[in-house]
N, CA, C, O and CB atoms as a CASP TS submission, in Angstrom:
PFRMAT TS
TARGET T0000
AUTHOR 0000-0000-0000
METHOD Language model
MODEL 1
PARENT N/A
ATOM      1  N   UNK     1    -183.409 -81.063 -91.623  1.00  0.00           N
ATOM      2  CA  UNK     1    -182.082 -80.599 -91.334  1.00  0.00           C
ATOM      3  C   UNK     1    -181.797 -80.863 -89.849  1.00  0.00           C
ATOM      4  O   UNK     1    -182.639 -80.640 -88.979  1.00  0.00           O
ATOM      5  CB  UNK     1    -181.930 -79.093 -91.691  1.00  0.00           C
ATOM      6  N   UNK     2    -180.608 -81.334 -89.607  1.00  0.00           N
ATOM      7  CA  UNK     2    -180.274 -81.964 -88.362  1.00  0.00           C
ATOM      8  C   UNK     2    -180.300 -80.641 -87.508  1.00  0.00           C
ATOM      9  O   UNK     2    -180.463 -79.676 -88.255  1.00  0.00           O
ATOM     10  CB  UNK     2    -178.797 -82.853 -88.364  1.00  0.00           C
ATOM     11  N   UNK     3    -180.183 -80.255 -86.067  1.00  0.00           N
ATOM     12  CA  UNK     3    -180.499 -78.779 -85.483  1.00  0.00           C
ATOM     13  C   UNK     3    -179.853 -79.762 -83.860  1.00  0.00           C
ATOM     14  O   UNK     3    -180.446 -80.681 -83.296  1.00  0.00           O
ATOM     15  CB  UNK     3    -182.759 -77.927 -85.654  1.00  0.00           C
ATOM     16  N   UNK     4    -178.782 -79.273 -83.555  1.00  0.00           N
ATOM     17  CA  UNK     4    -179.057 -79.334 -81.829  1.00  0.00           C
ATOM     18  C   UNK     4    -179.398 -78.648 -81.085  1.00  0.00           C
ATOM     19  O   UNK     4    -179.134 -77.449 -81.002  1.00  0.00           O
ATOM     20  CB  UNK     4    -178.312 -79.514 -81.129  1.00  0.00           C
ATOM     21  N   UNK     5    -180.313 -79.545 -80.134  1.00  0.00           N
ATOM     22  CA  UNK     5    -180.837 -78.640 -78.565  1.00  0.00           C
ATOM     23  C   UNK     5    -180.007 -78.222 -77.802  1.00  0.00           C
ATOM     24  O   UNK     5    -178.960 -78.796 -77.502  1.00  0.00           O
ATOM     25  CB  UNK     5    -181.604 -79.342 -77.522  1.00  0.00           C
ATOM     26  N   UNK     6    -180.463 -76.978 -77.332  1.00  0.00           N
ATOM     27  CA  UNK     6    -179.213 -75.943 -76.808  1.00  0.00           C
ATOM     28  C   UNK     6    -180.169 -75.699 -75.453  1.00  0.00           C
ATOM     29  O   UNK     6    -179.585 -75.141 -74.525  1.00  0.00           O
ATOM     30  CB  UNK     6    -178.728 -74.208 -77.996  1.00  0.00           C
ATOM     31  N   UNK     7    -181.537 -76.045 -75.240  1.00  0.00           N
ATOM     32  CA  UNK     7    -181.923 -76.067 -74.448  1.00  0.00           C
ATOM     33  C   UNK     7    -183.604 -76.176 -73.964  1.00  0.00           C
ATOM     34  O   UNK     7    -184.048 -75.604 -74.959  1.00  0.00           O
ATOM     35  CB  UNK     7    -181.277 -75.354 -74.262  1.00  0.00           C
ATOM     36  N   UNK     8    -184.706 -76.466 -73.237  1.00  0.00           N
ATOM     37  CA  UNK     8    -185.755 -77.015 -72.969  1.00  0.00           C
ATOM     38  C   UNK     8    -186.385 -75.919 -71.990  1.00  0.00           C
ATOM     39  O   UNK     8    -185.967 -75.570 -70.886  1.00  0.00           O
ATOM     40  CB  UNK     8    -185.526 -78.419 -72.475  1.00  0.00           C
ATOM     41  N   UNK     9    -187.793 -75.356 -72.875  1.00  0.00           N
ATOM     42  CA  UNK     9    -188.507 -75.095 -71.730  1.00  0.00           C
ATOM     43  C   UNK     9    -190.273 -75.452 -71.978  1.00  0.00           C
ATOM     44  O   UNK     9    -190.598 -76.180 -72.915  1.00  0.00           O
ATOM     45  CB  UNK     9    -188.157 -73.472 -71.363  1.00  0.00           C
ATOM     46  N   UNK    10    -191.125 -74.972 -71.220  1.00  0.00           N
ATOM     47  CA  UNK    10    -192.076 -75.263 -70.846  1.00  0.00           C
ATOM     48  C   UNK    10    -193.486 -74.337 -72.142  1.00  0.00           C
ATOM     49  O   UNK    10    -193.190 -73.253 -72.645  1.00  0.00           O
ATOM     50  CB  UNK    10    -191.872 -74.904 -69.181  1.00  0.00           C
ATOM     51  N   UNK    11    -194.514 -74.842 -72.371  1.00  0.00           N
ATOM     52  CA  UNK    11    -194.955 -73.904 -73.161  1.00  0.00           C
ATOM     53  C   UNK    11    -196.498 -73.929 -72.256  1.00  0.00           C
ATOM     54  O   UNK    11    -196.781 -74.594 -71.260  1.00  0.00           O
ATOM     55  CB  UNK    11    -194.854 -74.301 -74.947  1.00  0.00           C
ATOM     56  N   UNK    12    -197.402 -72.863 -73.088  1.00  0.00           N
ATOM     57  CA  UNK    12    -198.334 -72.747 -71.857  1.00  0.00           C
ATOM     58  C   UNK    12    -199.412 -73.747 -71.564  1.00  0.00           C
ATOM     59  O   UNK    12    -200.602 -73.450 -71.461  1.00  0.00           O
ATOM     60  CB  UNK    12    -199.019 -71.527 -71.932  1.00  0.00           C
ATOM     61  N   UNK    13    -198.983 -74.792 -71.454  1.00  0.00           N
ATOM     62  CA  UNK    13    -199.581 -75.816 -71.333  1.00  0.00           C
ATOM     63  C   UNK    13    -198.678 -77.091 -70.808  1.00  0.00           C
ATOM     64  O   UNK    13    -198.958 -78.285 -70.915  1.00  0.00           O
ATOM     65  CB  UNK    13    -200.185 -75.955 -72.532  1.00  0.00           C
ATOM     66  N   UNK    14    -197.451 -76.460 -70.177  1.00  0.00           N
ATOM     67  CA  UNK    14    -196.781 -77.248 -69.265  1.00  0.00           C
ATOM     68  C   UNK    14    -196.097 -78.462 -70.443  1.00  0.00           C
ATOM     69  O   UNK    14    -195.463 -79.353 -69.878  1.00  0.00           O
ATOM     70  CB  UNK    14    -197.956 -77.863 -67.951  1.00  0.00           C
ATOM     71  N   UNK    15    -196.147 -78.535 -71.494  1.00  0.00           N
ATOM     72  CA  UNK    15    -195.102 -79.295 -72.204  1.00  0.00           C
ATOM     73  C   UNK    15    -194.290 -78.904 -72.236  1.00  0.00           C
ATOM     74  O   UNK    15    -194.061 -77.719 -71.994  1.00  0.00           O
ATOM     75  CB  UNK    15    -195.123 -79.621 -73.188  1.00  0.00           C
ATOM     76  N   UNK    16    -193.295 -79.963 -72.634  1.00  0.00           N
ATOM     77  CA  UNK    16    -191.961 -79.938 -72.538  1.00  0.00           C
ATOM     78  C   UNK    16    -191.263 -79.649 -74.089  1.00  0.00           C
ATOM     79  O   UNK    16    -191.096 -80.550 -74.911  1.00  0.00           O
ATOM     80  CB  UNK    16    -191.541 -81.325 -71.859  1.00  0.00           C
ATOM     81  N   UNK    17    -190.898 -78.242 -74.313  1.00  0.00           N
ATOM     82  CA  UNK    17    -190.193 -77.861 -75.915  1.00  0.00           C
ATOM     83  C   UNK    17    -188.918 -77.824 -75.576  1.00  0.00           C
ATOM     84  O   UNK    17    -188.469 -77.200 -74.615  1.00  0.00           O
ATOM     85  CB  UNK    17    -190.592 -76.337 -76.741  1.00  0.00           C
ATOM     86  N   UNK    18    -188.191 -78.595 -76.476  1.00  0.00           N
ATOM     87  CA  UNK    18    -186.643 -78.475 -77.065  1.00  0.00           C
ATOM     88  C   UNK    18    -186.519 -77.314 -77.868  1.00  0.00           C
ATOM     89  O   UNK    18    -187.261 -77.120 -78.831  1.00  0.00           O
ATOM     90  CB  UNK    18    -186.172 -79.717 -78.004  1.00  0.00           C
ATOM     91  N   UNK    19    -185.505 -76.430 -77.481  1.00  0.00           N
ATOM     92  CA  UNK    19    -185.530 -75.371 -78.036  1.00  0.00           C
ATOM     93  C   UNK    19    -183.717 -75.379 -79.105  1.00  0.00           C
ATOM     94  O   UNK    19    -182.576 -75.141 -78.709  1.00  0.00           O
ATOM     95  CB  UNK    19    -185.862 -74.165 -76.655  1.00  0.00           C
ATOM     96  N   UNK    20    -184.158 -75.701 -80.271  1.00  0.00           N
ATOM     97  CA  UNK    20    -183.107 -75.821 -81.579  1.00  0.00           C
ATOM     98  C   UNK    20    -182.293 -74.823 -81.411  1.00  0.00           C
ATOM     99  O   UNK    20    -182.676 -73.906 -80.685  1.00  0.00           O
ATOM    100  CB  UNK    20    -183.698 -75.707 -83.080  1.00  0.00           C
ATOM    101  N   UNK    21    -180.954 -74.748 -82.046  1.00  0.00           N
ATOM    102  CA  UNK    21    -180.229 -73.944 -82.501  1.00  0.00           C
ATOM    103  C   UNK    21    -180.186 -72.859 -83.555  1.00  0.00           C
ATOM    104  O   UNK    21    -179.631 -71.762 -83.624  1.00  0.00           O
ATOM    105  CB  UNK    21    -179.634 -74.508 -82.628  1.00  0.00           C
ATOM    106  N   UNK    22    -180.953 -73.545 -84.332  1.00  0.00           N
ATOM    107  CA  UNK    22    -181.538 -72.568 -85.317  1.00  0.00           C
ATOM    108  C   UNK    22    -182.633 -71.434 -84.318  1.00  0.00           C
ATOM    109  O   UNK    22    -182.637 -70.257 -84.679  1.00  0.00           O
ATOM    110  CB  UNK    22    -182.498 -73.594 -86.655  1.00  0.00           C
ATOM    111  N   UNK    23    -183.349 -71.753 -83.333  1.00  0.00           N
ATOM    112  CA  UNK    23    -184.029 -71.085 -83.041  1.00  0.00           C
ATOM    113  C   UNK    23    -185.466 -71.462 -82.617  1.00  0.00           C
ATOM    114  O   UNK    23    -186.151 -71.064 -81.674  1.00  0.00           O
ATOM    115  CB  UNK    23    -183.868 -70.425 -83.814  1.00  0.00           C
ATOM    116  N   UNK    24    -185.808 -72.705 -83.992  1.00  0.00           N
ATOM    117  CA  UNK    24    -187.098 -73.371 -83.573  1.00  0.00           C
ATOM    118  C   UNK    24    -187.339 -74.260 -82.295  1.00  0.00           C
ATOM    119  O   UNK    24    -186.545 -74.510 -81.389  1.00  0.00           O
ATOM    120  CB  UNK    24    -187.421 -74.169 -84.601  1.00  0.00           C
ATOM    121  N   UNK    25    -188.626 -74.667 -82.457  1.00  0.00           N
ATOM    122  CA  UNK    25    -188.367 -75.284 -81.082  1.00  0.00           C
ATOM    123  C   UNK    25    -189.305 -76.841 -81.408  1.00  0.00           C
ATOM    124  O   UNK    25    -190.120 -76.882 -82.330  1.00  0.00           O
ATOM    125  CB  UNK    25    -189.078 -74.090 -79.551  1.00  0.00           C
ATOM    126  N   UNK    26    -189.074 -77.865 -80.644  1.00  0.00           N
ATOM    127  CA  UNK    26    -189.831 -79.074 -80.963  1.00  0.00           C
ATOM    128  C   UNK    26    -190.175 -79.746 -80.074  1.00  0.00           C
ATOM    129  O   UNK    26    -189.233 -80.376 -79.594  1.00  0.00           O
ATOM    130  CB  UNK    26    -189.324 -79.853 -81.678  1.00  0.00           C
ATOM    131  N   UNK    27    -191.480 -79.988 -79.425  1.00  0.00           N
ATOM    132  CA  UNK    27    -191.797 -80.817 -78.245  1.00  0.00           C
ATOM    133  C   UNK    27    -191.592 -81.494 -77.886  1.00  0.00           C
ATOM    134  O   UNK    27    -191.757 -82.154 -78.911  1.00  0.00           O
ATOM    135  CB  UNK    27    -192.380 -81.129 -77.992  1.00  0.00           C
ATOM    136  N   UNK    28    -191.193 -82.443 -76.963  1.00  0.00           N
ATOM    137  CA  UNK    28    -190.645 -83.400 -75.758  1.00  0.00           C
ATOM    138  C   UNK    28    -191.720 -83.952 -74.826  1.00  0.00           C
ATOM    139  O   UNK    28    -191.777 -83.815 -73.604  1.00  0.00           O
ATOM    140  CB  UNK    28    -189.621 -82.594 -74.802  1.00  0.00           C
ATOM    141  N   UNK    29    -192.506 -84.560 -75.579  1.00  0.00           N
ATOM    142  CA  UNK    29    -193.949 -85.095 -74.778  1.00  0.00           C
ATOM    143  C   UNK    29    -193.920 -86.072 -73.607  1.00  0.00           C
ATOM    144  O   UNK    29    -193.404 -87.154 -73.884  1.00  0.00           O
ATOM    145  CB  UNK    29    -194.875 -85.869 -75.786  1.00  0.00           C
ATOM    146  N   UNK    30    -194.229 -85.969 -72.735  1.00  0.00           N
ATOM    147  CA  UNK    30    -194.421 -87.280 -72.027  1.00  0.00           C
ATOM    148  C   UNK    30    -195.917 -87.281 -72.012  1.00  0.00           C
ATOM    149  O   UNK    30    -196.522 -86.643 -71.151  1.00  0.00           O
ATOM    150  CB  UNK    30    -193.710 -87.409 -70.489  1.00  0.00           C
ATOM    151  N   UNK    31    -196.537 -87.975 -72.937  1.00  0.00           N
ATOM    152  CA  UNK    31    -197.853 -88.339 -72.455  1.00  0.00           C
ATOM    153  C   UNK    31    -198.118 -89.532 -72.938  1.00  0.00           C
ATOM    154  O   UNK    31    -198.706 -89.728 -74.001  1.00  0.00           O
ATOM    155  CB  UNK    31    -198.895 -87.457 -72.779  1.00  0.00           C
ATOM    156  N   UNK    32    -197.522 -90.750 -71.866  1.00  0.00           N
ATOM    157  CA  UNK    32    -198.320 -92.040 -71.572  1.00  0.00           C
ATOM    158  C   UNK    32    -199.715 -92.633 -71.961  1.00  0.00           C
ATOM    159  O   UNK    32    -200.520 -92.412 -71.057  1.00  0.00           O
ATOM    160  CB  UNK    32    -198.413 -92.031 -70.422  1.00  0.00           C
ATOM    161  N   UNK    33    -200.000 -92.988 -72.510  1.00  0.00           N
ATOM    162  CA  UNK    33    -198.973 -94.412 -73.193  1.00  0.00           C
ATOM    163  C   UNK    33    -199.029 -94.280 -74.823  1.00  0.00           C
ATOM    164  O   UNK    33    -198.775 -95.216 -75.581  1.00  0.00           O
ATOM    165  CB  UNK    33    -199.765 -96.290 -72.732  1.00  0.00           C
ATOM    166  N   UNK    34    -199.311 -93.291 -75.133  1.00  0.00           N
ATOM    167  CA  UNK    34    -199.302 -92.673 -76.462  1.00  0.00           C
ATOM    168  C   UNK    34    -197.308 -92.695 -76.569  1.00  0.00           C
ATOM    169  O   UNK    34    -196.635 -93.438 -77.284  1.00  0.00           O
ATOM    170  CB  UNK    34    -200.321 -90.765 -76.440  1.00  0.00           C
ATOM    171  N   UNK    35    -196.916 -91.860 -75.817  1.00  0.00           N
ATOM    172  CA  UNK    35    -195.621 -91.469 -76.276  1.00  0.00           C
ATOM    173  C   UNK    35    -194.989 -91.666 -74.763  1.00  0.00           C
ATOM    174  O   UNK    35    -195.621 -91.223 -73.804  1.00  0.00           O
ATOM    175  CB  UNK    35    -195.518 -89.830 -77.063  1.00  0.00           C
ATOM    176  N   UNK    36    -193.493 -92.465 -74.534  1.00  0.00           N
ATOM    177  CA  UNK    36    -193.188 -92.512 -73.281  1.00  0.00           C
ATOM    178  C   UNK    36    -191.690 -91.876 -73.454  1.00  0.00           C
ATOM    179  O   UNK    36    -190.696 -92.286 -74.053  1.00  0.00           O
ATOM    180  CB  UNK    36    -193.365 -94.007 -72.629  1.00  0.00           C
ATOM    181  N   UNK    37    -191.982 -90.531 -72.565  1.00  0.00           N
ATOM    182  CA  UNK    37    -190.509 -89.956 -72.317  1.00  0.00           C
ATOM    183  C   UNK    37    -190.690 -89.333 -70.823  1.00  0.00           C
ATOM    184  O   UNK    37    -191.233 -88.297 -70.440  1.00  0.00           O
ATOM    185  CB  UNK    37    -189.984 -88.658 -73.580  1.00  0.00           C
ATOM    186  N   UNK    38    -189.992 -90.419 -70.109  1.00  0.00           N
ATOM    187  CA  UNK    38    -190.615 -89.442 -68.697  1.00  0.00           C
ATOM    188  C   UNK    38    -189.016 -88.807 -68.471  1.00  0.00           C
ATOM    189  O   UNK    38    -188.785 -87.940 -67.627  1.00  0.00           O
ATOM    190  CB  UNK    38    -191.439 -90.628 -66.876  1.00  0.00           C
ATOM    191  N   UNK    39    -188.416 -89.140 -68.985  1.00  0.00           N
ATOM    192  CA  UNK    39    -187.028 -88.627 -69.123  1.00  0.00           C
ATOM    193  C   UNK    39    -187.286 -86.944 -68.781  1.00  0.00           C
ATOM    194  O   UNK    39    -186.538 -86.371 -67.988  1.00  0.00           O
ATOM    195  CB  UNK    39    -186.339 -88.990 -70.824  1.00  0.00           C
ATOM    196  N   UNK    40    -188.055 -86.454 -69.243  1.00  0.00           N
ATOM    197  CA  UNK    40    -188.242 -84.918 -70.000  1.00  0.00           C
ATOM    198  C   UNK    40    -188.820 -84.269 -68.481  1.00  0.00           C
ATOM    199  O   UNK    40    -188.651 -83.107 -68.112  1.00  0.00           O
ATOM    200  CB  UNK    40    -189.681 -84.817 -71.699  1.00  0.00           C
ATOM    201  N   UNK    41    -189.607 -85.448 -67.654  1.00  0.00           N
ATOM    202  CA  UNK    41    -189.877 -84.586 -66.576  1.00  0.00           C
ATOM    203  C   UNK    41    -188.827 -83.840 -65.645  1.00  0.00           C
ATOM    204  O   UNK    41    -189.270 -83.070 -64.793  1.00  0.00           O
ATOM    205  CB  UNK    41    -190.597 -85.308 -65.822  1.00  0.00           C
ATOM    206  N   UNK    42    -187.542 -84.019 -65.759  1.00  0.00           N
ATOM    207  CA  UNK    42    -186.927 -83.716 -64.136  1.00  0.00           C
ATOM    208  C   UNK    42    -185.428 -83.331 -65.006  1.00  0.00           C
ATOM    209  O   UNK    42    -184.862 -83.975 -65.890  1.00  0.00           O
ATOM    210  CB  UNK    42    -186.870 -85.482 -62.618  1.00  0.00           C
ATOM    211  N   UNK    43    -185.144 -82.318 -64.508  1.00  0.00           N
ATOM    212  CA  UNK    43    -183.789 -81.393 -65.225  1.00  0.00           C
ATOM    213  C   UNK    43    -182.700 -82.535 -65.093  1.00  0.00           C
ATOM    214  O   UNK    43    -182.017 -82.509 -66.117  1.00  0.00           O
ATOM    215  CB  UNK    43    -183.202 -79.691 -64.216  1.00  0.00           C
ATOM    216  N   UNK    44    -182.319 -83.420 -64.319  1.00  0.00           N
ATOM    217  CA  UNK    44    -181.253 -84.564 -64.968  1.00  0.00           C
ATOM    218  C   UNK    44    -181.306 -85.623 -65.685  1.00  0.00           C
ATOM    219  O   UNK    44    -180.313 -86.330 -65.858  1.00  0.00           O
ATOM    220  CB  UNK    44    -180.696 -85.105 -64.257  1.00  0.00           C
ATOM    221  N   UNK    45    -182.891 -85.972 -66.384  1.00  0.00           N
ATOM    222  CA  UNK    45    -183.359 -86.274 -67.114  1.00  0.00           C
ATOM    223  C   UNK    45    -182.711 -85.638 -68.725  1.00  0.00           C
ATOM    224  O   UNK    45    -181.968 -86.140 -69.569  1.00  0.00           O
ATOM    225  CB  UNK    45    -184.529 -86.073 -66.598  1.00  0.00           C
ATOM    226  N   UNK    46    -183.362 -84.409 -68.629  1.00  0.00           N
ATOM    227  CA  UNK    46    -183.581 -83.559 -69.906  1.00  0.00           C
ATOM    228  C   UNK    46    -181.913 -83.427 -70.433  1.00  0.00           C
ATOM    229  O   UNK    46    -181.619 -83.620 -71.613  1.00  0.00           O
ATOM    230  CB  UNK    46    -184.444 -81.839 -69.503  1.00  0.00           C
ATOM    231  N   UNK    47    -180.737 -83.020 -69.233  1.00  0.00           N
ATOM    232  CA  UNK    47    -179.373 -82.473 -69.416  1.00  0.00           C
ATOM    233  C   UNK    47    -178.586 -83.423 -70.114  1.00  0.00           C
ATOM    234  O   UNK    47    -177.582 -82.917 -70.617  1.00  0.00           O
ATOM    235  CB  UNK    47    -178.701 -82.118 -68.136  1.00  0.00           C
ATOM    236  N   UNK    48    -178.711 -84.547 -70.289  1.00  0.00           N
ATOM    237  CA  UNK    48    -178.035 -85.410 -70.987  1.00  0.00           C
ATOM    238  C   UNK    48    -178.648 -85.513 -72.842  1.00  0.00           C
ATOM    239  O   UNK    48    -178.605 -86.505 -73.569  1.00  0.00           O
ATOM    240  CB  UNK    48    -178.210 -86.826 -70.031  1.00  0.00           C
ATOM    241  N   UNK    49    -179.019 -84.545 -73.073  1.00  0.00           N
ATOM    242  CA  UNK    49    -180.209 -84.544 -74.442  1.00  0.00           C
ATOM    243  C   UNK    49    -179.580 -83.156 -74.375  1.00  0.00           C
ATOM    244  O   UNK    49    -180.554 -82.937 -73.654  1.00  0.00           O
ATOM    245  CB  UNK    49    -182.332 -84.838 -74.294  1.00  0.00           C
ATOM    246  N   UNK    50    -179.004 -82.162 -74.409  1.00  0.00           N
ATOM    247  CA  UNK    50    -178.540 -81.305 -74.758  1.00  0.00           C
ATOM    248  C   UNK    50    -177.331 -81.682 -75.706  1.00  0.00           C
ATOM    249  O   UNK    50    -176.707 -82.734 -75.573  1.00  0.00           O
ATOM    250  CB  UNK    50    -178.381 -80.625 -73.739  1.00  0.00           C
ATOM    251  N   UNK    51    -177.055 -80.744 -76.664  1.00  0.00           N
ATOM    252  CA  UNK    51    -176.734 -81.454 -77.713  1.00  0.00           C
ATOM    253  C   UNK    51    -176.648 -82.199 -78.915  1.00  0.00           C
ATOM    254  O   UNK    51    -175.894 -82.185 -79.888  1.00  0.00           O
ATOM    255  CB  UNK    51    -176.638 -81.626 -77.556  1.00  0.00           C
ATOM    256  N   UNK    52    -178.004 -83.097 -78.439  1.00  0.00           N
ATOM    257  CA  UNK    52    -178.463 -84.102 -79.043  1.00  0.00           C
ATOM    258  C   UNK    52    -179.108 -83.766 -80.796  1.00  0.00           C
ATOM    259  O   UNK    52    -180.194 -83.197 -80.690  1.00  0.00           O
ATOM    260  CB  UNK    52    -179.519 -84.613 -77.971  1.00  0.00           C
ATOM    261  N   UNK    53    -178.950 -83.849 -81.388  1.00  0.00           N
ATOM    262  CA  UNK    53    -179.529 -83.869 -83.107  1.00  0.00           C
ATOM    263  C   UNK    53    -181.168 -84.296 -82.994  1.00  0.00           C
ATOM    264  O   UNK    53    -181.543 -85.330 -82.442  1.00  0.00           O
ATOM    265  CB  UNK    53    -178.544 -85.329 -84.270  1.00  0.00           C
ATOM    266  N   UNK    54    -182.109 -83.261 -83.649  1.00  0.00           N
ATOM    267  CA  UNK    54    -183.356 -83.588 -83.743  1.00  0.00           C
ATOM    268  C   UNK    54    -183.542 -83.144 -85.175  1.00  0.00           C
ATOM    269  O   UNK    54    -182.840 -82.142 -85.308  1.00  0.00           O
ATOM    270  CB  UNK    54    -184.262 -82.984 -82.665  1.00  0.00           C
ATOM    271  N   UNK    55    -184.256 -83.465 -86.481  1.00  0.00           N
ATOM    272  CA  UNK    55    -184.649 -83.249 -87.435  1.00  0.00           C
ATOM    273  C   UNK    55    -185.821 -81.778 -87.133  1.00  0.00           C
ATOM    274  O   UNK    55    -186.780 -81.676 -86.369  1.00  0.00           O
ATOM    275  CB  UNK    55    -185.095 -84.642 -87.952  1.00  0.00           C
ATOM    276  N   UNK    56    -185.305 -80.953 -87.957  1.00  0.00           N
ATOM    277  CA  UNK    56    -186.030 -79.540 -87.558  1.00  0.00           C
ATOM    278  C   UNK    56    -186.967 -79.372 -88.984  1.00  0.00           C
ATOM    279  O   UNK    56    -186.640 -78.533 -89.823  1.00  0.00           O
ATOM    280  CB  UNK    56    -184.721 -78.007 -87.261  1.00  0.00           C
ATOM    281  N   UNK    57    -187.886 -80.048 -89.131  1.00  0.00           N
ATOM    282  CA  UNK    57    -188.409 -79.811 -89.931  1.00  0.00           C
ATOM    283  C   UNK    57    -189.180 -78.020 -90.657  1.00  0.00           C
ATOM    284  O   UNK    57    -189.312 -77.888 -91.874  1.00  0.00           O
ATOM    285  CB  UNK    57    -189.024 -80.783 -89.553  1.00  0.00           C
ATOM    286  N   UNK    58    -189.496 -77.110 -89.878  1.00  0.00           N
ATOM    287  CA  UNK    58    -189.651 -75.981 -90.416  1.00  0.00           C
ATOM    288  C   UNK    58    -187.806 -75.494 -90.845  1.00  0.00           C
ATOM    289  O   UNK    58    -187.791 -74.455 -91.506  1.00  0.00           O
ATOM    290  CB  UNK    58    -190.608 -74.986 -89.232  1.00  0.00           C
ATOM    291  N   UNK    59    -186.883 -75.870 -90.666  1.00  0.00           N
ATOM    292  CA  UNK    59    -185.289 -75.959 -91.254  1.00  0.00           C
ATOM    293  C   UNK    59    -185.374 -76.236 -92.953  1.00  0.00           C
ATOM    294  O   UNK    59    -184.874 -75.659 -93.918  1.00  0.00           O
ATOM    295  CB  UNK    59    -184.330 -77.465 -90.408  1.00  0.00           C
ATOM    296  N   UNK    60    -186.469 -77.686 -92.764  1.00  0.00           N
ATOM    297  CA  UNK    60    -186.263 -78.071 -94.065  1.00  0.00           C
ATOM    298  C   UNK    60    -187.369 -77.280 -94.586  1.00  0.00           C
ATOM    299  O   UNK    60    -187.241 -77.023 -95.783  1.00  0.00           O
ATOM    300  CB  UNK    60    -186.265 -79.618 -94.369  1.00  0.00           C
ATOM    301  N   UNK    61    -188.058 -76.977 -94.220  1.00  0.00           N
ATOM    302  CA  UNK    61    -189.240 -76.333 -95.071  1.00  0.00           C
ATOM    303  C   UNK    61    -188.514 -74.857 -95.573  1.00  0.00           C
ATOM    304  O   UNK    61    -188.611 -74.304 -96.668  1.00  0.00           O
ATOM    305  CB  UNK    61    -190.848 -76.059 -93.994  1.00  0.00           C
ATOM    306  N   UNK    62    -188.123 -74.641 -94.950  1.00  0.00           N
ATOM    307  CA  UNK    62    -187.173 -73.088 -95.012  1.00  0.00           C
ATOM    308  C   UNK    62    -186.712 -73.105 -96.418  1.00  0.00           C
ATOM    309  O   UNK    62    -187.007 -72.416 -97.394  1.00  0.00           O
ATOM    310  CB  UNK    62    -185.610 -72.958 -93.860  1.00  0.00           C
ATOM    311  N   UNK    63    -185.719 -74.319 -96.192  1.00  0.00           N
ATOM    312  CA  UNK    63    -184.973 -74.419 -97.213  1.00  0.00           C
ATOM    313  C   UNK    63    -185.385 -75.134 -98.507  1.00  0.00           C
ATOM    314  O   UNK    63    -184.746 -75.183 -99.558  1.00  0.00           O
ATOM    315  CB  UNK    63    -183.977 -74.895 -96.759  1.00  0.00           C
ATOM    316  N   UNK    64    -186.491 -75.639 -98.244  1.00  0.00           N
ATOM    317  CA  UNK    64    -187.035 -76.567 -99.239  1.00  0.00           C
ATOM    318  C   UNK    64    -187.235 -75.699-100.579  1.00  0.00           C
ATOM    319  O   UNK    64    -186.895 -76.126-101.682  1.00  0.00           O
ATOM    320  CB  UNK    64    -188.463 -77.255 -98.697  1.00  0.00           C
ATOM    321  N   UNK    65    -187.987 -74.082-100.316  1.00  0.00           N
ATOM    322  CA  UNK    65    -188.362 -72.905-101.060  1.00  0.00           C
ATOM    323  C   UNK    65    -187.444 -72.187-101.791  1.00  0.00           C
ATOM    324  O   UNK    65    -187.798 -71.186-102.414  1.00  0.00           O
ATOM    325  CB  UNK    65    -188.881 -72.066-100.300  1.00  0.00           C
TER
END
């Protein structure tokens, strides 16, 4: 189920979570060279991704039941 980010914070391990509208939340990795988003490091990076549609999969699981 499609979900927009309403906003990004940090979890205890210094990643970067998108935090859904629904509530859930979905990580924003930058870890090179596995996954490249350095976007996610620096708040004018991240502010243009607000908004943005991410597939919320515990959404669909919700609803899947």
């Amino acid at each position: 189920m499609q979900r927009k980010i309403v906003a990004f914070h940090q979890d205890k391990e210094n990643h970067w979570v998108a935090d859904l509208e629904c509530g859930h939340g979905q990580h924003r990795r930058h870890n090179p060279p596995l996954i490249e988003r350095e976007w996610v490091l620096s708040a004018e990076g991240r502010q243009p991704f607000i908004g943005t549609e991410l597939n919320c999969k515990k959404c669909d699981e919700e609803f899947a039941d």
